[in-house]
N, C-alpha and C positions, 0 to 999 in steps of 0.2 A: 785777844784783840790788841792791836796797837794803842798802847796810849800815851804816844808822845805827842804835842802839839805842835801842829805844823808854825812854819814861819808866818808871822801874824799878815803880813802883807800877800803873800801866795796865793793863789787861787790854787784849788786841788782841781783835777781833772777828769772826769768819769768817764768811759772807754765802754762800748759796745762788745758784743761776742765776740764781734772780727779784728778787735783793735783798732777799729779806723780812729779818725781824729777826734778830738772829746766831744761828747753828745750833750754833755751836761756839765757846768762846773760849781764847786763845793767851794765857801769861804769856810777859813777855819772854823771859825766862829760854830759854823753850822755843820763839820766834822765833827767837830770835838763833841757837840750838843749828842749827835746822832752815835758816836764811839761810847759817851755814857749812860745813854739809852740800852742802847745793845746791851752795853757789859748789866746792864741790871735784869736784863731777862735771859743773860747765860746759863747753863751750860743751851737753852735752847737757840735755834738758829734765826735769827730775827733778819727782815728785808724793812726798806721802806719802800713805801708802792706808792708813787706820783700818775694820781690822774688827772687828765683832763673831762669835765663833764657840761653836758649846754645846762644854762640857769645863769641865774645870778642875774646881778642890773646893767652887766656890760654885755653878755652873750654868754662868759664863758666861766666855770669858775675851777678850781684847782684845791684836791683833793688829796691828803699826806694822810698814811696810815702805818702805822706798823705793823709790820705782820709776819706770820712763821710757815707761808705757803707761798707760791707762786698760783697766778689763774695760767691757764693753757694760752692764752693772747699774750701775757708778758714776758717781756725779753728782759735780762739781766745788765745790768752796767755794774762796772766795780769802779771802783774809789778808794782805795789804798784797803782795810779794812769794813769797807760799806759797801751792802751791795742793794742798789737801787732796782725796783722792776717798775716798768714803762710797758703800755702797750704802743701799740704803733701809731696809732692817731695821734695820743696825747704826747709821742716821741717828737712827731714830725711839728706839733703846735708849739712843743718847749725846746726845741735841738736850740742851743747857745746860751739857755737859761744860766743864771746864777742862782744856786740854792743855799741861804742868808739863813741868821737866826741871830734877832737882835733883843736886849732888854732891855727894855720905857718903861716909867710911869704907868701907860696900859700895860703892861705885863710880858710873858716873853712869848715871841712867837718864832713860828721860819717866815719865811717867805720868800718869793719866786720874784724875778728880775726877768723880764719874760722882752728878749728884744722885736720879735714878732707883733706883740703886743702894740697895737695903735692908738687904743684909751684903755681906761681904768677906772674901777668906781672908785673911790674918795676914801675905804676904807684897805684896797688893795686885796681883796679876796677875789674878786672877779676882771675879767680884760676883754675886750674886744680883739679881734684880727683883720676887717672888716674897715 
């Protein structure tokens, strides 16, 4: 795996099968996070799988997993070194998202920058579209 860290101001860019324009974008911050992830469950082949599912206080809420399979509904994005799987709903709810990962006082988390997004609950786990 790559593990150089990008330019701290950069947005990374994640590209669909066809290479059209970016579907999704990475701050380092949340490359890096996700490159040392990875590397700690090598030699095996690790994705993160971003969903979208209904629940939560705003309608919607948003779903990170790591995992060493693809479902038959998910499509692949790459990111230099990371390769994200999307199904198509939850693609078309997050296409322009930023994927973050920041450290507080509460602890460390990712989180999603969802412009689609019209509210939010207060703790930022959940978004309306609506």
């Amino acid at each position: 795996m790559d593990t150089h860290t990008p330019n701290e101001d950069a947005l990374l860019e994640a590209f669909g099968p066809e290479g059209e324009a970016p579907l999704l974008l990475l701050t380092p911050r949340a490359y890096a996070r996700l490159v040392m992830l990875m590397e700690k469950r090598a030699p095996q082949k690790t994705f993160l799988s971003i969903v979208v599912d209904a629940g939560g206080c705003a309608g919607f809420t948003y779903t990170l997993n790591l995992v060493e399979d693809a479902k038959d509904d998910q499509m692949e994005l790459t990111c230099g070194d990371i390769t994200l799987l999307m199904d198509e709903m939850s693609l078309d709810m997050l296409k322009g998202s930023t994927l973050d990962f920041a450290t507080s006082l509460m602890g460390e988390a990712f989180s999603l920058k969802n412009p689609s997004a019209t509210s939010s609950c207060g703790c930022g786990t959940s978004f309306s579209i609506f």
